[in-house]
PDB file of N, CA, C and O in Angstrom:
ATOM      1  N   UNK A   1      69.268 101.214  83.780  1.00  0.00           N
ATOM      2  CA  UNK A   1      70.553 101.867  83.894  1.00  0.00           C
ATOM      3  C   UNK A   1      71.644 100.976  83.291  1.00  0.00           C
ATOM      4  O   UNK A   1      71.643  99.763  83.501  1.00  0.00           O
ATOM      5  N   UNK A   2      72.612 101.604  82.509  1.00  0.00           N
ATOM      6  CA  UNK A   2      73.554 100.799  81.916  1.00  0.00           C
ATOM      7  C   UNK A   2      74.702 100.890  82.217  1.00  0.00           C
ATOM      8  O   UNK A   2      75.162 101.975  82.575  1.00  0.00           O
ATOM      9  N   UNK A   3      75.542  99.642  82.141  1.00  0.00           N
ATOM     10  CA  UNK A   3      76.991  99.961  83.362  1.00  0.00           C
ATOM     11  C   UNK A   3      77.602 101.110  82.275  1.00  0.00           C
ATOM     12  O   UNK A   3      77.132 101.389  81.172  1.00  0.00           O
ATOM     13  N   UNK A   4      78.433 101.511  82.732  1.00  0.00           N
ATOM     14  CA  UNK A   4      79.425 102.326  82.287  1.00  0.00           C
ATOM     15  C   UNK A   4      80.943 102.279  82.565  1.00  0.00           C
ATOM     16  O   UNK A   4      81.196 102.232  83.769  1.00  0.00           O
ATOM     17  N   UNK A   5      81.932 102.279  81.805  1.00  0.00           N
ATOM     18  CA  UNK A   5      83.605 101.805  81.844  1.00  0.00           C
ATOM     19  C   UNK A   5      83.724 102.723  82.410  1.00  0.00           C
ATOM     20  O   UNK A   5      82.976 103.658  82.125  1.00  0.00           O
ATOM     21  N   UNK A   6      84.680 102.878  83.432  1.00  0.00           N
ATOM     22  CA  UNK A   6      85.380 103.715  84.787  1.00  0.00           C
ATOM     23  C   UNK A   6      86.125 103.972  84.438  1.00  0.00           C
ATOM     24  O   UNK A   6      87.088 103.428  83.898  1.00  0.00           O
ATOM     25  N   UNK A   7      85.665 105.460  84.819  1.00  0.00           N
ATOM     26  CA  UNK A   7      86.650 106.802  84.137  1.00  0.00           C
ATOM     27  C   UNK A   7      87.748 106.770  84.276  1.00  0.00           C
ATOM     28  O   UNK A   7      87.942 105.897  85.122  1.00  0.00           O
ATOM     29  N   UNK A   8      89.089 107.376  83.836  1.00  0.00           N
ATOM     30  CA  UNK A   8      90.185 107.522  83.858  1.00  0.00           C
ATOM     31  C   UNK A   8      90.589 107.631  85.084  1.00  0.00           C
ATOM     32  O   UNK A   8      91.348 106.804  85.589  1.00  0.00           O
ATOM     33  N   UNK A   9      90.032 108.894  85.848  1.00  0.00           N
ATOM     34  CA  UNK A   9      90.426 109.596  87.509  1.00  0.00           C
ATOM     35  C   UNK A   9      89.622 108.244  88.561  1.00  0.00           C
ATOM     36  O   UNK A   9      89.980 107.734  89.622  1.00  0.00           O
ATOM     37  N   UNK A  10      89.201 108.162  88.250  1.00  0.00           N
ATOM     38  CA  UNK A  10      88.789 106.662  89.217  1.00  0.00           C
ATOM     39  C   UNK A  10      89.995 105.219  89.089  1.00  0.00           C
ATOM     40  O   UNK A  10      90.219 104.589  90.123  1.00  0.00           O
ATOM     41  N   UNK A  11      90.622 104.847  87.917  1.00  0.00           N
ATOM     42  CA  UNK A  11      91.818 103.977  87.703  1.00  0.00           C
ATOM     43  C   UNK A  11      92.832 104.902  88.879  1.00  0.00           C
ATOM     44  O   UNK A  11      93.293 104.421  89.914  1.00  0.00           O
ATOM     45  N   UNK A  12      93.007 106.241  88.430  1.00  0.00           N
ATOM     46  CA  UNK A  12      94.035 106.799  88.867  1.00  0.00           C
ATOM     47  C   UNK A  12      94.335 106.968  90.568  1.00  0.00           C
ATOM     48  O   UNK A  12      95.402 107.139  91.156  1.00  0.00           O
ATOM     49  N   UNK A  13      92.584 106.812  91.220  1.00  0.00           N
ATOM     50  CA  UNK A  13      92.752 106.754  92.618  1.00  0.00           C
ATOM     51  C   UNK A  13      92.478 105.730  93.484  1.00  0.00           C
ATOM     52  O   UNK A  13      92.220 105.629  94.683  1.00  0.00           O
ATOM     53  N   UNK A  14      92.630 104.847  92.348  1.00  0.00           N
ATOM     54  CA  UNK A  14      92.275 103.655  92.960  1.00  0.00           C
ATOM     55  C   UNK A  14      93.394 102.543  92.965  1.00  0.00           C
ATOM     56  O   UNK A  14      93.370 101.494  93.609  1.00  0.00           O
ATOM     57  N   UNK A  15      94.766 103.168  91.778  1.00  0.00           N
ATOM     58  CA  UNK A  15      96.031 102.788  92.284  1.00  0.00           C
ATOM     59  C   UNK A  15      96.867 103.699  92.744  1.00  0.00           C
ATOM     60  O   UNK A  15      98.065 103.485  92.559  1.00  0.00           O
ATOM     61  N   UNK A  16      96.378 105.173  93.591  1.00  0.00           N
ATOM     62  CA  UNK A  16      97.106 105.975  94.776  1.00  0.00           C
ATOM     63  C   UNK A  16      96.626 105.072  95.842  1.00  0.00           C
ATOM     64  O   UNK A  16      97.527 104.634  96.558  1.00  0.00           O
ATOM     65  N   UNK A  17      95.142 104.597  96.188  1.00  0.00           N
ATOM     66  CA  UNK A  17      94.784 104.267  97.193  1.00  0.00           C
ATOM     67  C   UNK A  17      95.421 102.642  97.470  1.00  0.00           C
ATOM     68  O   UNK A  17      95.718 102.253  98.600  1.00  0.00           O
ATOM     69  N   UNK A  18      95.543 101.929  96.424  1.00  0.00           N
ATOM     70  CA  UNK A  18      96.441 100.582  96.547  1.00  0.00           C
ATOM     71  C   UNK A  18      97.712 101.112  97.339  1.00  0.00           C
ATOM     72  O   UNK A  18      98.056 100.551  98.379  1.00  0.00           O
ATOM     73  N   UNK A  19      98.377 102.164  96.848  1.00  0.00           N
ATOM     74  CA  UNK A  19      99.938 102.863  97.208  1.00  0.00           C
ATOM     75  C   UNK A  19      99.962 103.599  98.330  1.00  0.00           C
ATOM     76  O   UNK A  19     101.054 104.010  98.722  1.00  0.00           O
ATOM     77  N   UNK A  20      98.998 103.847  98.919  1.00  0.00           N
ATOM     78  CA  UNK A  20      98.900 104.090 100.376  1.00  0.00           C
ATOM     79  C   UNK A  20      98.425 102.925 101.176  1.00  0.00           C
ATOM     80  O   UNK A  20      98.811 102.783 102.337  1.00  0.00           O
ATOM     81  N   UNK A  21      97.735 102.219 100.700  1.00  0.00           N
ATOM     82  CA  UNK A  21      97.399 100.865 101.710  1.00  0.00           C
ATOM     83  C   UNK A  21      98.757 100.226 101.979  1.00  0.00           C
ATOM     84  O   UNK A  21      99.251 100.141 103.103  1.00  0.00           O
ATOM     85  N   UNK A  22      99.398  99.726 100.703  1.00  0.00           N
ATOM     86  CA  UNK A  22     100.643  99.481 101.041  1.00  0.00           C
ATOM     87  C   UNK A  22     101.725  99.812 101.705  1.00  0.00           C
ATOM     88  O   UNK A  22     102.615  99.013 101.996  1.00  0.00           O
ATOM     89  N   UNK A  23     101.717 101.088 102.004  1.00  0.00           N
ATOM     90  CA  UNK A  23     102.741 101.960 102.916  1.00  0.00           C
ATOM     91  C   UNK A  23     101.821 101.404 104.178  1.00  0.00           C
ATOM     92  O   UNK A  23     102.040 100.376 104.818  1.00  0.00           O
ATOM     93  N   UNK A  24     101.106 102.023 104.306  1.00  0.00           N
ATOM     94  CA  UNK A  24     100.728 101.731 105.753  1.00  0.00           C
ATOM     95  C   UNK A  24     100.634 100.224 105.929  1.00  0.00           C
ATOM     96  O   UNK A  24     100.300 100.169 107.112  1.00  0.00           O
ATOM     97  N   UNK A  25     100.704  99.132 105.564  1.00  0.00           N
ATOM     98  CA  UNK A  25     100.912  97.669 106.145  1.00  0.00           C
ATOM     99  C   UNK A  25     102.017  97.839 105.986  1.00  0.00           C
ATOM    100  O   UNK A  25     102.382  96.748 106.425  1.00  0.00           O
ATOM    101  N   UNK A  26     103.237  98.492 105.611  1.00  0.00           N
ATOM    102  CA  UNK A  26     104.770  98.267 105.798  1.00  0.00           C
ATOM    103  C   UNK A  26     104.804  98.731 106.886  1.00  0.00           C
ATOM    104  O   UNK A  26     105.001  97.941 107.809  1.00  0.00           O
ATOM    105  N   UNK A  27     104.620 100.236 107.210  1.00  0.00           N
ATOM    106  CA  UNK A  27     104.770 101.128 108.038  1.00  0.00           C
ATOM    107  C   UNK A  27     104.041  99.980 109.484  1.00  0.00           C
ATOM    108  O   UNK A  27     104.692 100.347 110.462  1.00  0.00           O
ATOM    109  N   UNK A  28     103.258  99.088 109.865  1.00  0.00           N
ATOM    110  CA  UNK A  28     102.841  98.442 110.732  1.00  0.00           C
ATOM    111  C   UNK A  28     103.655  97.019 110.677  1.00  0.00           C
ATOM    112  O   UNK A  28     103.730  96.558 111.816  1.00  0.00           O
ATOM    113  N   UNK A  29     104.250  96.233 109.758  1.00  0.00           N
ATOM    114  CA  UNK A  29     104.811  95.460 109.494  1.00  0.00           C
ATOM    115  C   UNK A  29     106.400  95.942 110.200  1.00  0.00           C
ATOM    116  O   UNK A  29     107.230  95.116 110.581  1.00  0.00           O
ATOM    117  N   UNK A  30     106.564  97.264 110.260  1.00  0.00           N
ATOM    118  CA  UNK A  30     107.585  97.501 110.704  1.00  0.00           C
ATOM    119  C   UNK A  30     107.870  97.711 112.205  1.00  0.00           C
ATOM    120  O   UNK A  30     108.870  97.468 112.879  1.00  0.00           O
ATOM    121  N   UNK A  31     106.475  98.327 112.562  1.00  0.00           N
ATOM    122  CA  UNK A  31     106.421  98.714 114.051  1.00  0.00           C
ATOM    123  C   UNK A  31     106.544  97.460 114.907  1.00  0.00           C
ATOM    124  O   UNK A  31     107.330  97.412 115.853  1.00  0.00           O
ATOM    125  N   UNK A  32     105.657  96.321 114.518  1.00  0.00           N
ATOM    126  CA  UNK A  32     105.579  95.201 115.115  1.00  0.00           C
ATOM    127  C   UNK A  32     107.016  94.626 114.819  1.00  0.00           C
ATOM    128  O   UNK A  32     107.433  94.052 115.825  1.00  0.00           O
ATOM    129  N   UNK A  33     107.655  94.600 114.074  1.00  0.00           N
ATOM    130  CA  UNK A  33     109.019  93.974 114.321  1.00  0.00           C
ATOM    131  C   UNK A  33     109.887  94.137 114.679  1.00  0.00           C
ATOM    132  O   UNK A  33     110.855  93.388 114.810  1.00  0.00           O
ATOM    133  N   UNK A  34     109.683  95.525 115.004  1.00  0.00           N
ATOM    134  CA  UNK A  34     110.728  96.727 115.974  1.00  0.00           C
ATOM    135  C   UNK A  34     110.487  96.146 117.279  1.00  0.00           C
ATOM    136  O   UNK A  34     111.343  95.863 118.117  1.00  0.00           O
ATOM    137  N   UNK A  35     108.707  95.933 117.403  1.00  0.00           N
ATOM    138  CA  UNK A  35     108.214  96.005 118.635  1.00  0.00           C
ATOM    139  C   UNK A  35     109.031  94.022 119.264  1.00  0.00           C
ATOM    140  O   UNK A  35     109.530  93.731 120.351  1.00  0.00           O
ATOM    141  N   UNK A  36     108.897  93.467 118.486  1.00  0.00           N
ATOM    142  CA  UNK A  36     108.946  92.174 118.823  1.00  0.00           C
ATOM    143  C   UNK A  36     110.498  92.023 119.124  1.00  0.00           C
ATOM    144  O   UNK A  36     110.772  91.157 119.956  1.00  0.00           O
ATOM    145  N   UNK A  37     111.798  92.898 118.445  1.00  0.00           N
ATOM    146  CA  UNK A  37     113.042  92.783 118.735  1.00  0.00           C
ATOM    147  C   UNK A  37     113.033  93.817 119.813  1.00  0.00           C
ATOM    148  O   UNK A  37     113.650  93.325 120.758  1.00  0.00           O
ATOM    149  N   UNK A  38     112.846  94.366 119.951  1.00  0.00           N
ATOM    150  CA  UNK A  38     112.848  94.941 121.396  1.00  0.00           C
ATOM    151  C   UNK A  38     112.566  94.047 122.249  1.00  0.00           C
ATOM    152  O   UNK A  38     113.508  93.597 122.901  1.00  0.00           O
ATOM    153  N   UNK A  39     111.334  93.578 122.476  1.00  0.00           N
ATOM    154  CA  UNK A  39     111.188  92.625 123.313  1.00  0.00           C
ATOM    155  C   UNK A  39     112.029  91.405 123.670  1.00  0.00           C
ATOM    156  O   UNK A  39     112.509  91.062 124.750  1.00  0.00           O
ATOM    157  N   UNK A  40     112.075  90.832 122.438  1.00  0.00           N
ATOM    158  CA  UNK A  40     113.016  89.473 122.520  1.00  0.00           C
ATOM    159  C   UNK A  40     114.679  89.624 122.882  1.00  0.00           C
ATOM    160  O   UNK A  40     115.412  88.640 122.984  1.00  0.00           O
ATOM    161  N   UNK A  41     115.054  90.766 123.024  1.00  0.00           N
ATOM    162  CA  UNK A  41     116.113  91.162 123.179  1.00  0.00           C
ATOM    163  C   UNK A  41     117.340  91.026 124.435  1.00  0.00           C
ATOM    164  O   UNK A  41     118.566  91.105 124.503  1.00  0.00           O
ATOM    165  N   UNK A  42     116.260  90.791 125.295  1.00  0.00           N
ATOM    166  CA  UNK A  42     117.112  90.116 126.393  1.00  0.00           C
ATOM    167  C   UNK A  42     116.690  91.193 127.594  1.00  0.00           C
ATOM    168  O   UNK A  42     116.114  91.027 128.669  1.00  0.00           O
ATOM    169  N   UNK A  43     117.149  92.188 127.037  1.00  0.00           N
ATOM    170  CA  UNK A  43     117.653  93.166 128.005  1.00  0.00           C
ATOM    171  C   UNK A  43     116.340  94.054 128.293  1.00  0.00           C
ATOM    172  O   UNK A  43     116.487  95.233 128.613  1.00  0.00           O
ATOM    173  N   UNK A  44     115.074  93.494 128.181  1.00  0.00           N
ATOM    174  CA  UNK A  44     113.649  94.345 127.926  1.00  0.00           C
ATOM    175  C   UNK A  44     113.121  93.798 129.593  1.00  0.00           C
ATOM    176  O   UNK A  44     113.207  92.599 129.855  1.00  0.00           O
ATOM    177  N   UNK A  45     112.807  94.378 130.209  1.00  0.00           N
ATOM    178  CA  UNK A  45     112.390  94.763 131.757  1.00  0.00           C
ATOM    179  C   UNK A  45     110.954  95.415 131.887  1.00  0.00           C
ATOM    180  O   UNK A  45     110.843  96.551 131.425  1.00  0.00           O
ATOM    181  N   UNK A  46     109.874  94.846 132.446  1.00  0.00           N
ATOM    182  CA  UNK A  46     108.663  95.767 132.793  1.00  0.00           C
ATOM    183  C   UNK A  46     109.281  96.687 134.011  1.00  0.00           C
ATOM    184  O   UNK A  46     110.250  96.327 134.680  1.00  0.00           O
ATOM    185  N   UNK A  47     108.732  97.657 134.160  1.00  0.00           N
ATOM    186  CA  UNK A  47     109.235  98.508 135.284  1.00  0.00           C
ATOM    187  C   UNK A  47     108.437  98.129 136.290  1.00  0.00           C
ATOM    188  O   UNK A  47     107.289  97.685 136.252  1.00  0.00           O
ATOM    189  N   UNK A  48     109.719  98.515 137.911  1.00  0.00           N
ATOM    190  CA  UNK A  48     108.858  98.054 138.640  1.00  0.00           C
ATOM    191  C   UNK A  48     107.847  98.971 139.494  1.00  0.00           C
ATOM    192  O   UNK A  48     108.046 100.168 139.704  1.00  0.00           O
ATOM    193  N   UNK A  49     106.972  98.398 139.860  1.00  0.00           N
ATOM    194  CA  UNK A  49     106.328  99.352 140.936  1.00  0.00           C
ATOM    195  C   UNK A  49     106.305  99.135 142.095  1.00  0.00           C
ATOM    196  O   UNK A  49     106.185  98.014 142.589  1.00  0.00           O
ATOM    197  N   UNK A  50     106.422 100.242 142.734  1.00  0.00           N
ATOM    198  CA  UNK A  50     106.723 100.228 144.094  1.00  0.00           C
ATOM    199  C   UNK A  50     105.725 100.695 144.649  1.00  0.00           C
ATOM    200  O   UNK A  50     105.163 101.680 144.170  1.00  0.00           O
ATOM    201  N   UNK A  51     105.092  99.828 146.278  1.00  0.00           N
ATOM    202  CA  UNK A  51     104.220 100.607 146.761  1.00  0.00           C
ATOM    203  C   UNK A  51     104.728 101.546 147.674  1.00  0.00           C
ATOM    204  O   UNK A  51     105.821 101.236 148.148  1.00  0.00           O
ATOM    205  N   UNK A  52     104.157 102.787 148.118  1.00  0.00           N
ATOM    206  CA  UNK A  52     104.679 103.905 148.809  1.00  0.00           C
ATOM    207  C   UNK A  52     103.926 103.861 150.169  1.00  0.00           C
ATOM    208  O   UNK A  52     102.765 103.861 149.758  1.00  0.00           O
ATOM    209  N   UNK A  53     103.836 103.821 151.581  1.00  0.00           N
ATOM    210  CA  UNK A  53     103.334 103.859 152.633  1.00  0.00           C
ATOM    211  C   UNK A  53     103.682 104.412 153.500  1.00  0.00           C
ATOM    212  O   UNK A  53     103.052 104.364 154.557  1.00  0.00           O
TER     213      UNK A  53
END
């Protein structure tokens, strides 16, 4: 079997699929830094629980 140069539509989804990987590590790059200023923020509280008897 002999290699063969990769077709046109294979280049083409293989830099959509680079361009979605990239969104989604922003899109998580973002959550976590949302998530981390929230937290560090001062004013961030676990809720409390109360027992009921």
């Amino acid at each position: 079997m002999s290699i063969r140069a990769e077709h046109e539509i294979h280049q083409r989804r293989k830099g959509r699929n680079v361009g979605v990987g990239l969104m989604l590590a922003g899109f998580v790059v973002l959550v976590l830094a949302l998530t981390f200023v929230k937290i560090t923020g001062g004013d961030f509280e676990l809720p409390r629980i109360e027992e009921s008897q």
